[in-house]
Every structure is written in C-alpha cells, then in structure tokens.
N, CA, C and O atoms as a GROMACS GRO file, in nm:
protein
  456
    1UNK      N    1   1.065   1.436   1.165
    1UNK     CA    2   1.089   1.543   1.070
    1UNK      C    3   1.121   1.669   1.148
    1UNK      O    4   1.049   1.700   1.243
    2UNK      N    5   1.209   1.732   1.120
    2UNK     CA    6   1.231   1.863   1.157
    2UNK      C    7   1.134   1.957   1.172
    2UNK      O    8   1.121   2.029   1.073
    3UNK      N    9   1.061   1.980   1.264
    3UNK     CA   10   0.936   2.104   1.298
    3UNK      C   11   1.004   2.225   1.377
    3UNK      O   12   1.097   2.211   1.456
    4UNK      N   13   0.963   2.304   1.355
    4UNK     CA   14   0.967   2.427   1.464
    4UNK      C   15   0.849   2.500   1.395
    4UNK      O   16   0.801   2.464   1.287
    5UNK      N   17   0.824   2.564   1.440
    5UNK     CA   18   0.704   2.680   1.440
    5UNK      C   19   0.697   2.734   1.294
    5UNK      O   20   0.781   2.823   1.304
    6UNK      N   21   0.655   2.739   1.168
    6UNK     CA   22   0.643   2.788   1.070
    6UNK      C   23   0.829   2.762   1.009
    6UNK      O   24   0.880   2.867   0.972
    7UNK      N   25   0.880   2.692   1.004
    7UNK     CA   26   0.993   2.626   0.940
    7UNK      C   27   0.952   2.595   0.810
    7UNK      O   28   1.020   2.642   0.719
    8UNK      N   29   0.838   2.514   0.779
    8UNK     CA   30   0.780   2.451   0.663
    8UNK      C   31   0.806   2.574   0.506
    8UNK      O   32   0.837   2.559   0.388
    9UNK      N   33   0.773   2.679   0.590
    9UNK     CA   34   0.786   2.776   0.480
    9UNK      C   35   0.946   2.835   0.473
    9UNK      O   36   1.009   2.849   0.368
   10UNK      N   37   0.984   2.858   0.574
   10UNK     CA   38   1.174   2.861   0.546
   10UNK      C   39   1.191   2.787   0.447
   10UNK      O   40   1.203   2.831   0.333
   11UNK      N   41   1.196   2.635   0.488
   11UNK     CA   42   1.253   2.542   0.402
   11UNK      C   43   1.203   2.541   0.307
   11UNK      O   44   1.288   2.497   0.230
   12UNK      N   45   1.053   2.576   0.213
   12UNK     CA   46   1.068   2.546   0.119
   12UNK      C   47   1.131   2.691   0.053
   12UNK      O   48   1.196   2.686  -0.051
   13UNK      N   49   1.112   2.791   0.107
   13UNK     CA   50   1.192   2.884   0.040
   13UNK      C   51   1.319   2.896   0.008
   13UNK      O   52   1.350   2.981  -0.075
   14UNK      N   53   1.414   2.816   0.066
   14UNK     CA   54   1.541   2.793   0.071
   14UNK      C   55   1.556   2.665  -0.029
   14UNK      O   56   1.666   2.650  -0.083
   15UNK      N   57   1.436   2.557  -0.062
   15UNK     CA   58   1.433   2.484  -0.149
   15UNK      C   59   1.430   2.499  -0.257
   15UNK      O   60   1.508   2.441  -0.333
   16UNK      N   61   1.303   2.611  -0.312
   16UNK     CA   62   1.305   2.738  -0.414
   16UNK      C   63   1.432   2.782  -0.490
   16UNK      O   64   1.456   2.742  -0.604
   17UNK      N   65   1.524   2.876  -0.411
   17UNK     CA   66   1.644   2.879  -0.415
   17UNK      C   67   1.743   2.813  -0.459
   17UNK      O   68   1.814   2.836  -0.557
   18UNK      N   69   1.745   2.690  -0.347
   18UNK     CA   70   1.837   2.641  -0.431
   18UNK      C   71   1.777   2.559  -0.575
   18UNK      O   72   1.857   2.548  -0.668
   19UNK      N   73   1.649   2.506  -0.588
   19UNK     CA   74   1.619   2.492  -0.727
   19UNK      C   75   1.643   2.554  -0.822
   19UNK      O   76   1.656   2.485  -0.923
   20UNK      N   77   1.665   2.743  -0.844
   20UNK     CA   78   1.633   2.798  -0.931
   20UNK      C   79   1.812   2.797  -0.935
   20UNK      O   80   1.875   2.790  -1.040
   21UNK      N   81   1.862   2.804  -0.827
   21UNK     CA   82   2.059   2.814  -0.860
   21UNK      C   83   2.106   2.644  -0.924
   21UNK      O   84   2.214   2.586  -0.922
   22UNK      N   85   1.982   2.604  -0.971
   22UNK     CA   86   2.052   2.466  -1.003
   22UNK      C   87   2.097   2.365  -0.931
   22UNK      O   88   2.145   2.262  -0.978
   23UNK      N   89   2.079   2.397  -0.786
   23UNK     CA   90   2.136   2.260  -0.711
   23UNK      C   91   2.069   2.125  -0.718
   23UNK      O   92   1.950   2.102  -0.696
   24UNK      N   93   2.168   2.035  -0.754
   24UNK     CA   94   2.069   1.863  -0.770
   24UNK      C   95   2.054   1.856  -0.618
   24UNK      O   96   2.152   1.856  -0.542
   25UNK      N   97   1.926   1.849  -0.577
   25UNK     CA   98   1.895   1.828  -0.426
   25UNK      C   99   1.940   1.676  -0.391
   25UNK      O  100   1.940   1.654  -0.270
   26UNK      N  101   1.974   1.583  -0.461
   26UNK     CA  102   2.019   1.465  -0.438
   26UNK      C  103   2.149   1.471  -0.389
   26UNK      O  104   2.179   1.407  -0.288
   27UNK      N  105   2.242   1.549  -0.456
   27UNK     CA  106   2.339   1.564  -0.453
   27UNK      C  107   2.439   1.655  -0.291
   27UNK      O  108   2.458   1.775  -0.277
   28UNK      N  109   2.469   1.573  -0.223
   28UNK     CA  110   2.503   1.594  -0.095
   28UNK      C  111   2.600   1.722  -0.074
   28UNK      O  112   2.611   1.804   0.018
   29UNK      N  113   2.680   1.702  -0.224
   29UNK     CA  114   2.789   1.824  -0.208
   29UNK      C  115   2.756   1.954  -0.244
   29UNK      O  116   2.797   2.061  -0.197
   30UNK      N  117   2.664   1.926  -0.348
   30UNK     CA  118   2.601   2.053  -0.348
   30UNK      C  119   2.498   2.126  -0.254
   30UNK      O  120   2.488   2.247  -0.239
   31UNK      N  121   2.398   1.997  -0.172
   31UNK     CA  122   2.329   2.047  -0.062
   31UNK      C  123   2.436   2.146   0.054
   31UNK      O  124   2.410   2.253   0.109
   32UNK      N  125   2.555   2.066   0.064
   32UNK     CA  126   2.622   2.145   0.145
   32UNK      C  127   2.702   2.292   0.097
   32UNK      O  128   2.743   2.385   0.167
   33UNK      N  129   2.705   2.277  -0.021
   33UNK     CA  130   2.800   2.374  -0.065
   33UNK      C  131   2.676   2.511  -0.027
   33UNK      O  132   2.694   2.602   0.053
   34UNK      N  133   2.536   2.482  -0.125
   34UNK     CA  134   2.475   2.554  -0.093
   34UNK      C  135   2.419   2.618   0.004
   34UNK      O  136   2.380   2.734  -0.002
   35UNK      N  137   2.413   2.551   0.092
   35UNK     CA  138   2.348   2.556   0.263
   35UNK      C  139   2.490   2.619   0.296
   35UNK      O  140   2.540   2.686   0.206
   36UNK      N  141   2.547   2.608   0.391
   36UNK     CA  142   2.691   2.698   0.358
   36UNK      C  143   2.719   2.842   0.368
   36UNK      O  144   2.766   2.928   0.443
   37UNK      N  145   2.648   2.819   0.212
   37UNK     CA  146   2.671   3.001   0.088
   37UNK      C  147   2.516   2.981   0.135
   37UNK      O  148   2.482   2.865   0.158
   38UNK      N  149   2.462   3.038   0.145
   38UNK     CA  150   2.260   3.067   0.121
   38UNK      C  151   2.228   3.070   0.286
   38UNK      O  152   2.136   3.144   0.317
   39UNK      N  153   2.294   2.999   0.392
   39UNK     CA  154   2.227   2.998   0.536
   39UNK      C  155   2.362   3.076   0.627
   39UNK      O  156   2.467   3.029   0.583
   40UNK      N  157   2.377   3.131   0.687
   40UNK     CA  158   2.438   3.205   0.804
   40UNK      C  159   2.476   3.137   0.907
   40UNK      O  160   2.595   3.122   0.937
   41UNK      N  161   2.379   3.088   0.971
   41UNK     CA  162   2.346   3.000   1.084
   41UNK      C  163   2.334   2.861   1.107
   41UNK      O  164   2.238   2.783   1.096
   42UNK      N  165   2.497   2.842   1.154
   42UNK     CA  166   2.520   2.727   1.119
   42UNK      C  167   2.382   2.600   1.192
   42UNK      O  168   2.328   2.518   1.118
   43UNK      N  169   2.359   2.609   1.294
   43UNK     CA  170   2.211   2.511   1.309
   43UNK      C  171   2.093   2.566   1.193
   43UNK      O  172   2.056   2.483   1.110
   44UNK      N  173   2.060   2.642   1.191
   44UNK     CA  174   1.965   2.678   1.054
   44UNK      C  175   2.026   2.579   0.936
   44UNK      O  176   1.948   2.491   0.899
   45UNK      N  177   2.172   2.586   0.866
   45UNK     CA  178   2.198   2.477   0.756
   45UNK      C  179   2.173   2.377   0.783
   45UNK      O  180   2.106   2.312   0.703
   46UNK      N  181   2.223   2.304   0.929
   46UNK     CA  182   2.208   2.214   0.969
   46UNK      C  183   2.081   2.126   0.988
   46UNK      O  184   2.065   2.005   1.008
   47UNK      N  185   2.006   2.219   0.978
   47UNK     CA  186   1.863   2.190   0.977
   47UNK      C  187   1.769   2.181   0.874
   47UNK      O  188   1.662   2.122   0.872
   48UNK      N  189   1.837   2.266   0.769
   48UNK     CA  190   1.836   2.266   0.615
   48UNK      C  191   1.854   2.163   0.563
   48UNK      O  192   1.772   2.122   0.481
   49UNK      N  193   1.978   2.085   0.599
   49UNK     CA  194   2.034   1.971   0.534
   49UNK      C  195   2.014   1.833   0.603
   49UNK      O  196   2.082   1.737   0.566
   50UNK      N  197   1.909   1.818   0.717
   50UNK     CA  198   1.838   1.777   0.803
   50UNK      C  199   1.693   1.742   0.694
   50UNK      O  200   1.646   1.631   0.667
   51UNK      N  201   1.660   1.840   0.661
   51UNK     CA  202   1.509   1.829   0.590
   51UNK      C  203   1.531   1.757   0.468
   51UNK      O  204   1.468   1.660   0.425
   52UNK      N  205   1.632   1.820   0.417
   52UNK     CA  206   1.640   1.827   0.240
   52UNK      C  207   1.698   1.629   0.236
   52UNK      O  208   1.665   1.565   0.136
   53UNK      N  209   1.767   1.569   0.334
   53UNK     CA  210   1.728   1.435   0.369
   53UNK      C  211   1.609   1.349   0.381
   53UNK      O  212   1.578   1.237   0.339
   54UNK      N  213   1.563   1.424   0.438
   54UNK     CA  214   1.403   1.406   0.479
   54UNK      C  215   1.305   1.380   0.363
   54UNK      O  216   1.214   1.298   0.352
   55UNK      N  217   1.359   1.494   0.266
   55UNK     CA  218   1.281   1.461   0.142
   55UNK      C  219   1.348   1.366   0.016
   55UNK      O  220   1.294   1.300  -0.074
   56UNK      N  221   1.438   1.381   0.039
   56UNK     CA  222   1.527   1.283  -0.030
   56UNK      C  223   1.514   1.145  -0.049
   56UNK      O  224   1.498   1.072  -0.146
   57UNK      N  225   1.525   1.132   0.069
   57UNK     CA  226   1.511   0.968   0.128
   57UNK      C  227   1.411   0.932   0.097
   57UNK      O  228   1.392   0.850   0.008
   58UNK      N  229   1.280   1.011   0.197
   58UNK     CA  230   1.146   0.968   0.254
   58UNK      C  231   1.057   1.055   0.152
   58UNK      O  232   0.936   1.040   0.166
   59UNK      N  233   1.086   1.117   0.083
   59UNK     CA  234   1.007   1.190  -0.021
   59UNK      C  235   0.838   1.282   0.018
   59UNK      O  236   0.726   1.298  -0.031
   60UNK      N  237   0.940   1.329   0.168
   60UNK     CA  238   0.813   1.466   0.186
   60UNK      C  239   0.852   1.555   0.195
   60UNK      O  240   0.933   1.606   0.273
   61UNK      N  241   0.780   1.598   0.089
   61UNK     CA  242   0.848   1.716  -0.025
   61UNK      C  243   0.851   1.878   0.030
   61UNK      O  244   0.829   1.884   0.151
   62UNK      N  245   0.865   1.953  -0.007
   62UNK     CA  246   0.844   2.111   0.042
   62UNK      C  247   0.713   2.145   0.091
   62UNK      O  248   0.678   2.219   0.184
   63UNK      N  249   0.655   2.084   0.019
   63UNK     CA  250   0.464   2.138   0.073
   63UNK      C  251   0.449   2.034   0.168
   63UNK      O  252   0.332   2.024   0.202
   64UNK      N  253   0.526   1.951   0.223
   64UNK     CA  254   0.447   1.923   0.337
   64UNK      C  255   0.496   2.058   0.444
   64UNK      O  256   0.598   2.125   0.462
   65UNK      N  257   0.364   2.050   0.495
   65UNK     CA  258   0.338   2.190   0.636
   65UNK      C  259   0.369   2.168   0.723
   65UNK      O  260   0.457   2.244   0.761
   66UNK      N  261   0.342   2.093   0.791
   66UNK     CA  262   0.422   1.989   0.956
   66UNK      C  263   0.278   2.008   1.002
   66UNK      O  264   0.281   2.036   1.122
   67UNK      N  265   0.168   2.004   0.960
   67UNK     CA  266   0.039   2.062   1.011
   67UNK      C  267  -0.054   1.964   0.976
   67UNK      O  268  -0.172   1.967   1.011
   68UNK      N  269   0.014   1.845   0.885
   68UNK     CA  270  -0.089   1.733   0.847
   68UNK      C  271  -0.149   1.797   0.730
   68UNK      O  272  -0.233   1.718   0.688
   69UNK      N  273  -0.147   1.886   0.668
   69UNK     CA  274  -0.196   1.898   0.564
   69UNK      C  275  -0.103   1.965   0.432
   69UNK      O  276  -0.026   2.050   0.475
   70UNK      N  277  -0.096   1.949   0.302
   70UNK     CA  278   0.031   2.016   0.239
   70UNK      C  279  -0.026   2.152   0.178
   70UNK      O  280  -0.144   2.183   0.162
   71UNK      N  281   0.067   2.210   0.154
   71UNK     CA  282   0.034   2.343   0.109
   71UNK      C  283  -0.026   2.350  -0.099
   71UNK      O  284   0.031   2.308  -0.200
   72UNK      N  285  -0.129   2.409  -0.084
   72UNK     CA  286  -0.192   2.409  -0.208
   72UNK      C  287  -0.155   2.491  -0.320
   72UNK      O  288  -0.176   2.612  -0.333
   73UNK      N  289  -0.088   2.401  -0.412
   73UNK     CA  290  -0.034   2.505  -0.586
   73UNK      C  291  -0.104   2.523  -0.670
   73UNK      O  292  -0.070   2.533  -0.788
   74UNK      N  293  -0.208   2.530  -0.630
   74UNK     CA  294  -0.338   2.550  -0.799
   74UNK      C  295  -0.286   2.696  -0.808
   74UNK      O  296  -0.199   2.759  -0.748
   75UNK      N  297  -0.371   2.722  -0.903
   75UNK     CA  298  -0.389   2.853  -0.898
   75UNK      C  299  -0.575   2.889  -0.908
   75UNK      O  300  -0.618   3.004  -0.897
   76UNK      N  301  -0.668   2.763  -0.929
   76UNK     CA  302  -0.806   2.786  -0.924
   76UNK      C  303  -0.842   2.816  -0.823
   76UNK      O  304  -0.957   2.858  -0.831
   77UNK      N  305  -0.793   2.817  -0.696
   77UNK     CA  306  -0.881   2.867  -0.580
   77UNK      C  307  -0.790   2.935  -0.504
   77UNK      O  308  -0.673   2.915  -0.537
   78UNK      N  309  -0.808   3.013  -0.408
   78UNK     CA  310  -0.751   3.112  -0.290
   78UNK      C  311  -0.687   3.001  -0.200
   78UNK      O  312  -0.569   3.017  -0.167
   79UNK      N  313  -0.752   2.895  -0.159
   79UNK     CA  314  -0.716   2.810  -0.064
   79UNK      C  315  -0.521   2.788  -0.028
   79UNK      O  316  -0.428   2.767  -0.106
   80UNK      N  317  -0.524   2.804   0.105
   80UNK     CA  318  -0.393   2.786   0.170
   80UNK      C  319  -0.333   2.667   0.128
   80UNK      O  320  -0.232   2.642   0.062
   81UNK      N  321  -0.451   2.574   0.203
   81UNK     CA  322  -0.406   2.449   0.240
   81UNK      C  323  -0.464   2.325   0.088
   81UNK      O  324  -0.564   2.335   0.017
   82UNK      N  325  -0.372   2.236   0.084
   82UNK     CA  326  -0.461   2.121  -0.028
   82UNK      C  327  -0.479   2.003   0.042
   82UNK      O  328  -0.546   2.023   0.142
   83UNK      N  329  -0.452   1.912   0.032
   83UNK     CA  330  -0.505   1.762   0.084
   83UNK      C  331  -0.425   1.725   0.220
   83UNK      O  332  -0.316   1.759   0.265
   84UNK      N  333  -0.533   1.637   0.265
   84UNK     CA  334  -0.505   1.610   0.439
   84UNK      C  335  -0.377   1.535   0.384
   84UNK      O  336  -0.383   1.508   0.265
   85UNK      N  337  -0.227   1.485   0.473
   85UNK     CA  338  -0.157   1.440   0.391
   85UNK      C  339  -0.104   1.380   0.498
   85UNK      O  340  -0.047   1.466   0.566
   86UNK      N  341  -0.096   1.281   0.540
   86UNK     CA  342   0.032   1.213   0.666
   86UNK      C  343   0.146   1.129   0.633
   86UNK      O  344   0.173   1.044   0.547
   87UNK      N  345   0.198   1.181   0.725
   87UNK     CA  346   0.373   1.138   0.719
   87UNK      C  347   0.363   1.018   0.776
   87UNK      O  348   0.320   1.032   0.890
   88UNK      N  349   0.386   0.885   0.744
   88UNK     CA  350   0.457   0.774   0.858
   88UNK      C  351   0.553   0.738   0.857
   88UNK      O  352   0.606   0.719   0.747
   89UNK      N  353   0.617   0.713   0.966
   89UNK     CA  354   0.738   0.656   0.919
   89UNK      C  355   0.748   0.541   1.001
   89UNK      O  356   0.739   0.576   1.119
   90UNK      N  357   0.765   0.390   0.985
   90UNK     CA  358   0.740   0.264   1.012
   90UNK      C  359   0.814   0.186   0.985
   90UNK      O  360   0.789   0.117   0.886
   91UNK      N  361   0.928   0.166   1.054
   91UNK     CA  362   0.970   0.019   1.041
   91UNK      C  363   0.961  -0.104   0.994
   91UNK      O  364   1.058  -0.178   0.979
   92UNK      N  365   0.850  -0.132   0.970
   92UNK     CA  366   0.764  -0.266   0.931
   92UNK      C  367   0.648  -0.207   0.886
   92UNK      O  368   0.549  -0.199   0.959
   93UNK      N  369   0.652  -0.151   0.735
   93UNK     CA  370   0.569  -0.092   0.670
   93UNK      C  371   0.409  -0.242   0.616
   93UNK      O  372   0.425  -0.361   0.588
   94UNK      N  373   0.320  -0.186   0.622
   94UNK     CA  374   0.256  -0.238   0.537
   94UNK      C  375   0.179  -0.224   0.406
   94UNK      O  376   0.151  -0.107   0.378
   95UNK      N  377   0.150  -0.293   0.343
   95UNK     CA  378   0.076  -0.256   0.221
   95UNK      C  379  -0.067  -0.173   0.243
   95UNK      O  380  -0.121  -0.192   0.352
   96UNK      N  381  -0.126  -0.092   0.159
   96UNK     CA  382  -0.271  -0.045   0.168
   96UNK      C  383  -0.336  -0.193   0.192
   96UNK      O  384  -0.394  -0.236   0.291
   97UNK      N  385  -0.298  -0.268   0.042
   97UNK     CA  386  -0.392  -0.347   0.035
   97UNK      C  387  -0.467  -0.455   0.142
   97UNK      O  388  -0.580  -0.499   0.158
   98UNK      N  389  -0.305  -0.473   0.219
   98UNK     CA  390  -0.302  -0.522   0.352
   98UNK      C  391  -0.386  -0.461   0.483
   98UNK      O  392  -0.434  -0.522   0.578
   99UNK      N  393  -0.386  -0.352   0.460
   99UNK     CA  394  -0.462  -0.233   0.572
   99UNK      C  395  -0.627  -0.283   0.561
   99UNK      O  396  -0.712  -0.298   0.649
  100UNK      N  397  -0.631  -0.300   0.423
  100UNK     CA  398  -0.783  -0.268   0.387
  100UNK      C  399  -0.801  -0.445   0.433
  100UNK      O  400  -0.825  -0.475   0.550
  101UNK      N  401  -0.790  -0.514   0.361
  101UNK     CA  402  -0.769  -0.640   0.402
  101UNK      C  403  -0.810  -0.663   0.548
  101UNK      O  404  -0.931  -0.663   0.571
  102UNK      N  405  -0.754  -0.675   0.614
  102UNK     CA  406  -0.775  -0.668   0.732
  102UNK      C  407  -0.803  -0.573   0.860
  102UNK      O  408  -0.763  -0.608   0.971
  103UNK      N  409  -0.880  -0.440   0.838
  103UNK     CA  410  -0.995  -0.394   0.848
  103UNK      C  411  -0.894  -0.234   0.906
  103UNK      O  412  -0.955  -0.135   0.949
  104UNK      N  413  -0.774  -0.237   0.896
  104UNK     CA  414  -0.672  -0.119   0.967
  104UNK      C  415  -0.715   0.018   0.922
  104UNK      O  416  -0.725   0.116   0.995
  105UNK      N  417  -0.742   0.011   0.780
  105UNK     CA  418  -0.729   0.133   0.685
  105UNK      C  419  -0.937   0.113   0.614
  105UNK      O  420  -1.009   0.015   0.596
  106UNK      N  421  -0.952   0.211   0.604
  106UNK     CA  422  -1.050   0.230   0.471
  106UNK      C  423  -1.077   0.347   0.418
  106UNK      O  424  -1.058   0.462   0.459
  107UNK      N  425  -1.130   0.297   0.306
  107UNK     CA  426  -1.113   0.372   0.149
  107UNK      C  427  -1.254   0.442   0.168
  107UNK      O  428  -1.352   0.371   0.192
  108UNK      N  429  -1.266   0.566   0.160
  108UNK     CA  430  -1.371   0.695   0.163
  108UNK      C  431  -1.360   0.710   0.042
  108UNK      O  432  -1.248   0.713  -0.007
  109UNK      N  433  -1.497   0.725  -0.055
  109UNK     CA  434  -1.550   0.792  -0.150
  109UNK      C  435  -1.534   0.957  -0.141
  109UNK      O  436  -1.582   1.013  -0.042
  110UNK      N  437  -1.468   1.036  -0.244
  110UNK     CA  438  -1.443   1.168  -0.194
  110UNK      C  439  -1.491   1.277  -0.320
  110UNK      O  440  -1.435   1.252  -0.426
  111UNK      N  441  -1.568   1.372  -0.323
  111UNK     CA  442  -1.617   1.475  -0.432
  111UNK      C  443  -1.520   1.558  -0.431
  111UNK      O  444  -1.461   1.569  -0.324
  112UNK      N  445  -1.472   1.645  -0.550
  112UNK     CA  446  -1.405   1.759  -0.520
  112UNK      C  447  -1.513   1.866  -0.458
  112UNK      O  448  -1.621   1.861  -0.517
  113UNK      N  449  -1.507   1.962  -0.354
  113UNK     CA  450  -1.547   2.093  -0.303
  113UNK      C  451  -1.545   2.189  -0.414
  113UNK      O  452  -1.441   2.231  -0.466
  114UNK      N  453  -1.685   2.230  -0.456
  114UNK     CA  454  -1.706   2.310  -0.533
  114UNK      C  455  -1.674   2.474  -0.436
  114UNK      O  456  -1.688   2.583  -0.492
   0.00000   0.00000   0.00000
C-alpha cells in the first residue's frame, strides 16, 4: 500500500472531495479526470490513483491509517483511533475458519471500553 508519512490523511481528503464532486471511485476515467483537475503534482496523482486502486480492488478504505489501526467516525467519543485493523495481502489466502481450525488464528472475547 502506498505509505509515506501522514499520506493516510491526504488521501482520504482528496477521497472526500472527490466523493462530494460525484466521482464513481470505481470508475477509472473519472479517477483520472479528477486526480488531474484536484492534484498538481503529477507523482502526488499518481499516487492518488495508486491508493484509490488499493481500495477498489482490495477494499482498504480511507480510514485505514497505515498505522494498523483505522481512523474512528463516531461521534460518542474524542478518540482518534477505532479498531486494531490489518491489511494482508496473500496469495494463497485462507479461510478464518481454516486459521482457527488449525490453531493459526484465535478468536478473543472483546467488551466495548467504557
């Protein structure tokens, strides 16, 4: 995934954007048209249209942070950050059920933080 140093928040602000101008983020011609018109710098679009793949495809979305954790939209608490959240990306994916199964992965009981 595309990281640099606080990028996470560029991009989703530029995601913002183009949401509210109507761009179908699926839509390649409009990713470019917009990136284009909205970015200056041509590696900055490039990197724009780098991510907006990223989420497309692989479906990690604007709030992921590049920090392992995604950024939090409540509005009930002050908190920055919301749930621990990891990216994989794997070739030869497996199932949870498979994980748990055979001892890779396990399932934690979790309270919400009052």
């Amino acid at each position: 995934m595309p990281t640099l140093p606080g990028y996470a928040k560029v991009y989703a602000k530029a995601y913002e954007t183009a949401k509210n101008k109507g761009v179908d983020i699926k839509d390649s011609i409009e990713i470019d048209a917009f990136s284009n018109s909205y970015i200056s710098d041509q590696d900055a679009s490039d990197l724009f249209k780098a991510r907006v793949k990223i989420q497309t495809r692989l479906c990690a979305n604007e709030y992921v942070t590049g920090n392992g954790i995604t950024a939090y939209t409540g509005k009930e608490f002050s908190n920055a950050y919301g749930v621990v959240e990891t990216f994989t990306y794997d070739k030869n994916p497996q199932t949870i059920g498979k994980m748990l199964a055979d001892g890779r992965m396990k399932m934690l009981d979790t309270h919400p933080v009052q």
